[in-house]
N, C-alpha and C positions, 0 to 999 in steps of 0.2 A: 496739363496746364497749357493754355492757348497763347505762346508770346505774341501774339497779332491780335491780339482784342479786332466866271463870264473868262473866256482866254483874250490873248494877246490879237486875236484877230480886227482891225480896223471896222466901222459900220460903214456901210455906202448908204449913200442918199437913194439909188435908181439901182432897182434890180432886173436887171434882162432876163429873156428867157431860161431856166434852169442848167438846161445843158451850155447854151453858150455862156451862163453866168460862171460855171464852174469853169470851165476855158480859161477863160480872160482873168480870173480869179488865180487862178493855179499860174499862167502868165505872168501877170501883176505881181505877183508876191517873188516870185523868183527872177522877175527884172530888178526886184528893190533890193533883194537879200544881194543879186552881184553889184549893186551900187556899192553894197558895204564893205563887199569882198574884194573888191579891185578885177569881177570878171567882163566880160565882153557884152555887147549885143550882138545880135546875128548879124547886124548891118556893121560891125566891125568896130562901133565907135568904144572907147574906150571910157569906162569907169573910175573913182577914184582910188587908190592903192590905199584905202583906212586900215588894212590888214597887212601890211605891210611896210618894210622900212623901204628907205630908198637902196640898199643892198640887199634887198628880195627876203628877210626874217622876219619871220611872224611874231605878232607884236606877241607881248605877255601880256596876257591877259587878265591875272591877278595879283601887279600892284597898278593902286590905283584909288577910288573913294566912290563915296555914294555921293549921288545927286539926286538932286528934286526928282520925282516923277508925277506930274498931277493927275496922270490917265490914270495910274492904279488904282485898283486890285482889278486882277484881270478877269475873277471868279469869286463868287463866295459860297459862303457855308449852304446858302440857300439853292445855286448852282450846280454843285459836285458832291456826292453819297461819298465821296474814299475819305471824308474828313473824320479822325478819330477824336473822342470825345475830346482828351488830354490835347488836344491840340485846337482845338473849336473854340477861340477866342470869342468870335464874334457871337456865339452862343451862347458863351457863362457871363458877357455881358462888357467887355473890355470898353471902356468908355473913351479912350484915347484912337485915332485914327491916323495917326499922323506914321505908323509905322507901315502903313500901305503906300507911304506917297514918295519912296524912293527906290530910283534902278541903280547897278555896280555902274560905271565908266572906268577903262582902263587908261590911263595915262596917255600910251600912245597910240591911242586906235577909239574906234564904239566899237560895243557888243550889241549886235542885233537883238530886242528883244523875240521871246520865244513866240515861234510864230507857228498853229498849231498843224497846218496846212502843209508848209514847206518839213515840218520833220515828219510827219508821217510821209512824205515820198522819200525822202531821206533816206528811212529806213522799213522800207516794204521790200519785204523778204527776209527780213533780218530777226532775229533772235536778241534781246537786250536780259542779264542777270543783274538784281543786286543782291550782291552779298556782305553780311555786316549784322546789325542789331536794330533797335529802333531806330535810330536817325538813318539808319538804310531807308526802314519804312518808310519814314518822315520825307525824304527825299525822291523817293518812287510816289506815293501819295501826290506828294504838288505835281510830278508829270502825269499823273491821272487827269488832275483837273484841270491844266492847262487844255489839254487832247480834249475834256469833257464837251468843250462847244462845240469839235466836228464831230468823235466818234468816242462812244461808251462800248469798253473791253467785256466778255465774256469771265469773267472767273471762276477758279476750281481750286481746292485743297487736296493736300492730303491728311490725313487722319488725325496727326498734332497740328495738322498747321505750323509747319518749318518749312514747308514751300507751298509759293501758292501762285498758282497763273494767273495773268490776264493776258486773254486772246482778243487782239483787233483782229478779227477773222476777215471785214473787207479789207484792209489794207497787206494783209498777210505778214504781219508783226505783231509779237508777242513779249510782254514782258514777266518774270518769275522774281520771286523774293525768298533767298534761304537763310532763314534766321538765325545765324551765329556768330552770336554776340563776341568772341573768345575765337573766331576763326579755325581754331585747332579746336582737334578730339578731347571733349570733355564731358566729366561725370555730368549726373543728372542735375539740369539746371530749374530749379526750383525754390527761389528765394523763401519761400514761406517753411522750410522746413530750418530754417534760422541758422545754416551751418557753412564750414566755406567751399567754393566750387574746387573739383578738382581738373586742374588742364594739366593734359598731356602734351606739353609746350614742344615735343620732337617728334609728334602724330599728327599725319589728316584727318581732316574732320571729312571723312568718306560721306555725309551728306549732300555737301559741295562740289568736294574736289573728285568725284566719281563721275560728277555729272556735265561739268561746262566745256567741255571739247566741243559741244552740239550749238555752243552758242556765238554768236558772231562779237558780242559787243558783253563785257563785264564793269561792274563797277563795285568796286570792293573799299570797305569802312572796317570801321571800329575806333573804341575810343572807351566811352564811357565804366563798361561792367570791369574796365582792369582796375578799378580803384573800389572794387568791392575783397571781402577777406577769401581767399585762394591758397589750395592748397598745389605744389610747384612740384610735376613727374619728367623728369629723363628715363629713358630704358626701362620704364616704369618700375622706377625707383623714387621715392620722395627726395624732392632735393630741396626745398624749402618752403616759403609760406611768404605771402604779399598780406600785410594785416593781421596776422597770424592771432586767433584769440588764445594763445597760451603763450602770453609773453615773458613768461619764467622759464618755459621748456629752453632744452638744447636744439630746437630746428631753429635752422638759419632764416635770418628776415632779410627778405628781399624786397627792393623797392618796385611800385606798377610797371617803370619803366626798364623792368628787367624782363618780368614777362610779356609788355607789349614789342619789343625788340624782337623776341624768341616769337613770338604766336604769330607778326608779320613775317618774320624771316621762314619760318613752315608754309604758312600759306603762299608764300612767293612760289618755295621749293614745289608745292604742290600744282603751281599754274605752268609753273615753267616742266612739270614732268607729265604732264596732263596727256594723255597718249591722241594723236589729235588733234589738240586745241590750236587751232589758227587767229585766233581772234583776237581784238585789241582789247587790253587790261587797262581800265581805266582807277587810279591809286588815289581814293578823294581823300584827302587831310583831312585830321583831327579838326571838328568843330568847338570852339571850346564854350563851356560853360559861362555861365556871367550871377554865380553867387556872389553879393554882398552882404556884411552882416553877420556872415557865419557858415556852415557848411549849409549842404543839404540836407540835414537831419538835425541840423540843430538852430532854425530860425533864418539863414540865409534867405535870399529873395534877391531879385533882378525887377527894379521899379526904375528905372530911366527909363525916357519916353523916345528918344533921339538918338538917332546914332551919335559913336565919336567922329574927329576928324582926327586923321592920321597923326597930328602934333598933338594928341591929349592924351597918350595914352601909349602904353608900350603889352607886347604880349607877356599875358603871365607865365612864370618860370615853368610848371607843368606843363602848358599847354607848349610852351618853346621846345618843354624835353621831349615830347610826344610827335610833335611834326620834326623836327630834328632827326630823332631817330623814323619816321616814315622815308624821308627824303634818303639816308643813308641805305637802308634797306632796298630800296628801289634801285637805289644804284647798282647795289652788288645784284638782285635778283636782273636787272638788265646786261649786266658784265657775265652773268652765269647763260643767258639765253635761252629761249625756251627749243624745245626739242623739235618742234613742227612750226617753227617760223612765228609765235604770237608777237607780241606787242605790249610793253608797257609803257603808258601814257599819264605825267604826272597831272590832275584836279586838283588845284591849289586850294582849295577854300579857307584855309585857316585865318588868314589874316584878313580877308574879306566880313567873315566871319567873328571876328573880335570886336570888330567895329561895330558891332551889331546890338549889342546889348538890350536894345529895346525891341526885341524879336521875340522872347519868348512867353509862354503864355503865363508865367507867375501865376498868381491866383486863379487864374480864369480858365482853368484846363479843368473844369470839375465845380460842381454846386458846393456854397459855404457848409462847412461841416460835413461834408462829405470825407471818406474813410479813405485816404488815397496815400500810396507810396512816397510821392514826390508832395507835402502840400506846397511848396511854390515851386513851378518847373523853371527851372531856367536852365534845362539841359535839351528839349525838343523846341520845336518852333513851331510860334503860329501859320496858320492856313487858313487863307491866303496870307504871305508873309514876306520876311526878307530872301526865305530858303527859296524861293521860288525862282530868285536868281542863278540858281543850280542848273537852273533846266535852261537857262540864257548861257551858259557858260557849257552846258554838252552839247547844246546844238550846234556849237561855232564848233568845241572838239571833234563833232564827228564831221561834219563840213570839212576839218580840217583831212581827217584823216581818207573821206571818201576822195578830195583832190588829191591826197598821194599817193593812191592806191592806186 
C-alpha cells in the first residue's frame, strides 16, 4: 500500500542583466525581510522592531486573525506537479475563490509572507524531515510549491514509499517525508483489511527515530488516524482498545486522547535519545477538522466559504483535548532534554487553523461519484490554500532560530 498516493516572489517591471539581476534580487529581498525583522543596514541605519517588543520578546506569532490578501494564490494547480488529487480544488472545480484571498497577521507584529528566494539561502546546507501522516504531506506539498518558481527538487523513494526525498541539489538542501501516522511502532497499516491498528504506544517507530540525528531541522505532526478503532500494547501486552469493535468484551476502552498522549510522549522519548541528533524539533499542533452535519462517514461536510473571526467561534472539545495534551507533552519532553543538545520549538497552528473552516477541499478533492475514503474532506487542505501559511510561519521560525544560533 502506497500512503503517499506561481510563489510569494514580487514581479519587476525592468530586468537587468541576469547575473547582476540575481545580486540586487537576493539584496532586495533580504533588505526587506530585515525591515520586518527589526535588522540593520550595512550603513548602520536602523529598521523597524515589528518582531519585537519593546523589552526585546518575540512577538507570538499565533494568536492573531486572518486578513484580506488580494495578491493571492501565490501558485496553482497549473504551476506545481506536488499537488495531490484530494487536495486539487481547483481541478475538481471549486467554484468559490475567495478562500485564496487571505494571509495570518499576528496581533503584535506581521509575518513576512514566504519568500521563496530568502528561504532557500536560509537553509542551503541544511537537511529539513517531516514526520507525521498526511497533513505532514499536505504541509511539505505547499513548501514544494512555494520553492516551485525558483527551484524544482530531485525526488526518490523507497520501496513502500514511507520515506521519500526531495533533493534541491543547487541549493544543497533537502527535504524527506516518513510517513507515520501513529509516530510509534505499529502493526501493519492497512485500512482496507477492515480491522483495528495495532500501536505499540512504549515503542519507536525505528523508521524515524533511527534515522533523524543526520538532519538539521524536524517537524513532526499527527492527529487524525487516532480516532480510528486501535488496538492499545505496553511491554507488548494488550492493554486496551480506542473504538474497540467488541464492545461486550472485557478489554478496556480507551479514549484517542489516551493513545495520542502516549504515541507523543514515545516520539518525544525517541528525539530526545536520538544518538546525535543536534537539531531543532519543530511540534506543529493538531490541525483540526471542520465536519458539519455529522461525522466523516456519515454525511458531515465543511461548506463555509469564509473564514471565522476570532468572536464566532470557540475550539472544539477534541481538538482543545489534543493541543492541550501536545503542549503538555512538549513541556515535559523539553524538561527531560535531549542528549546532544537538540531543540524543541513550539508550531502553533491549531487555532490558526480553526478559523479556517473554508480551507478544505469537501467535494472537490475527487470527481462526482467517484469511490473515495473521505467523500467530503474536510480533514486536508486545499493547494493553494490557507495551509500555505505554514510555510510563512517556519520561515520566520527558522529565521528566528538561525539568529540564536
Amino acid at each position: 500500500m502506497n500512503p503517499f498516493g506561481k510563489s510569494q516572489m514580487r514581479k519587476k517591471s525592468v530586468k537587468p542583466a541576469p547575473i547582476i539581476a540575481a545580486g540586487l534580487t537576493i539584496l532586495l529581498t533580504i533588505h526587506v525581510y530585515l525591515s520586518f525583522i527589526g535588522g540593520s543596514s550595512s550603513s548602520g541605519s536602523s529598521f523597524p522592531q515589528t518582531f519585537a517588543s519593546r523589552a526585546g520578546a518575540e512577538c507570538d506569532l499565533f494568536t492573531g486573525e486572518w486578513v484580506r490578501n488580494p495578491e493571492g494564490p501565490y501558485y496553482t494547480n497549473e504551476t506545481c506537479d506536488a499537488i495531490q488529487e484530494h487536495q486539487n480544488c481547483m481541478k475538481f472545480g471549486r467554484p468559490d475563490t475567495d478562500y485564496l484571498k487571505w494571509r495570518w497577521k499576528p496581533d503584535a507584529c506581521e509575518l513576512p509572507l514566504f519568500q521563496p528566494d530568502l528561504f532557500l539561502q536560509m537553509v542551503k546546507g541544511k537537511s529539513l524531515a517531516f514526520i507525521g501522516d498526511s497533513v505532514a504531506r499536505n504541509h511539505m506539498q505547499s513548501l514544494i510549491c512555494l520553492l516551485s518558481k525558483v527551484a524544482r527538487p530531485v525526488e526518490s523513494a523507497d520501496a513502500l514509499h514511507t520515506k521519500i526525498l526531495y533533493q534541491y541539489k543547487e541549493h544543497d538542501f533537502n527535504i524527506t517525508i516518513f510517513w507515520t501516522p501513529f509516530l510509534v511502532k505499529t502493526g501493519i497499516i492497512d485500512p482496507s483489511k477492515g480491522r483495528p491498528f495495532d500501536l505499540y504506544l512504549d515503542e519507536f517507530d525505528d523508521t524515524w527515530s533511527n534515522q533523524i540525528s543526520r538532519f538539521d531541522y524536524v517537524i513532526i505532526s499527527a492527529g487524525p488516524w487516532f480516532f480510528r478503532p486501535s488496538y492499545i500494547h505496553f511491554n507488548r501486552s494488550l492493554h486496551g482498545c480506542v473504538y474497540c469493535p467488541e464492545p461486550n468484551s472485557n478489554i478496556t476502552h480507551l479514549a484517542p486522547g489516551f493513545a495520542y498522549r502516549h504515541a507523543f510522549r514515545t516520539a518525544f522519548r525517541a528525539i530526545n535519545a536520538a544518538p546525535g541528533y543536534e537539531g531543532v524539533t519543530f511540534v506543529r499542533t493538531y490541525a483540526p477538522p471542520h465536519f458539519e452535519g455529522g461525522a466523516w462517514d456519515n454525511g458531515g461536510d465543511c461548506v463555509r466559504k469564509t473564514p471565522f473571526a476570532r468572536n464566532e467561534t470557540t475550539l472544539a472539545e477534541g481538538a482543545s483535548e489534543f493541543h492541550t495534551i501536545q503542549l503538555e507533552e512538549l513541556e515535559i519532553a523539553r524538561r527531560a532534554g535531549t542528549v546532544n543538545g537538540g531543540k524543541f520549538v513550539l508550531f502553533d497552528t491549531t487555532m490558526p487553523m480553526w478559523l479556517r473552516p473554508d480551507g478544505h477541499p469537501s467535494k472537490y478533492g475527487h470527481l462526482p461519484g467517484a469511490n473515495v475514503v473521505l467523500r467530503n474532506d474536510c480533514v486536508h487542505w486545499c493547494l493553494p490554500g490557507p495551509i500555505d501559511a505554514w510555510n510563512d510561519f517556519l520561515q520566520e521560525l527558522l529565521r528566528r532560530e538561525i539568529q540564536h544560533s
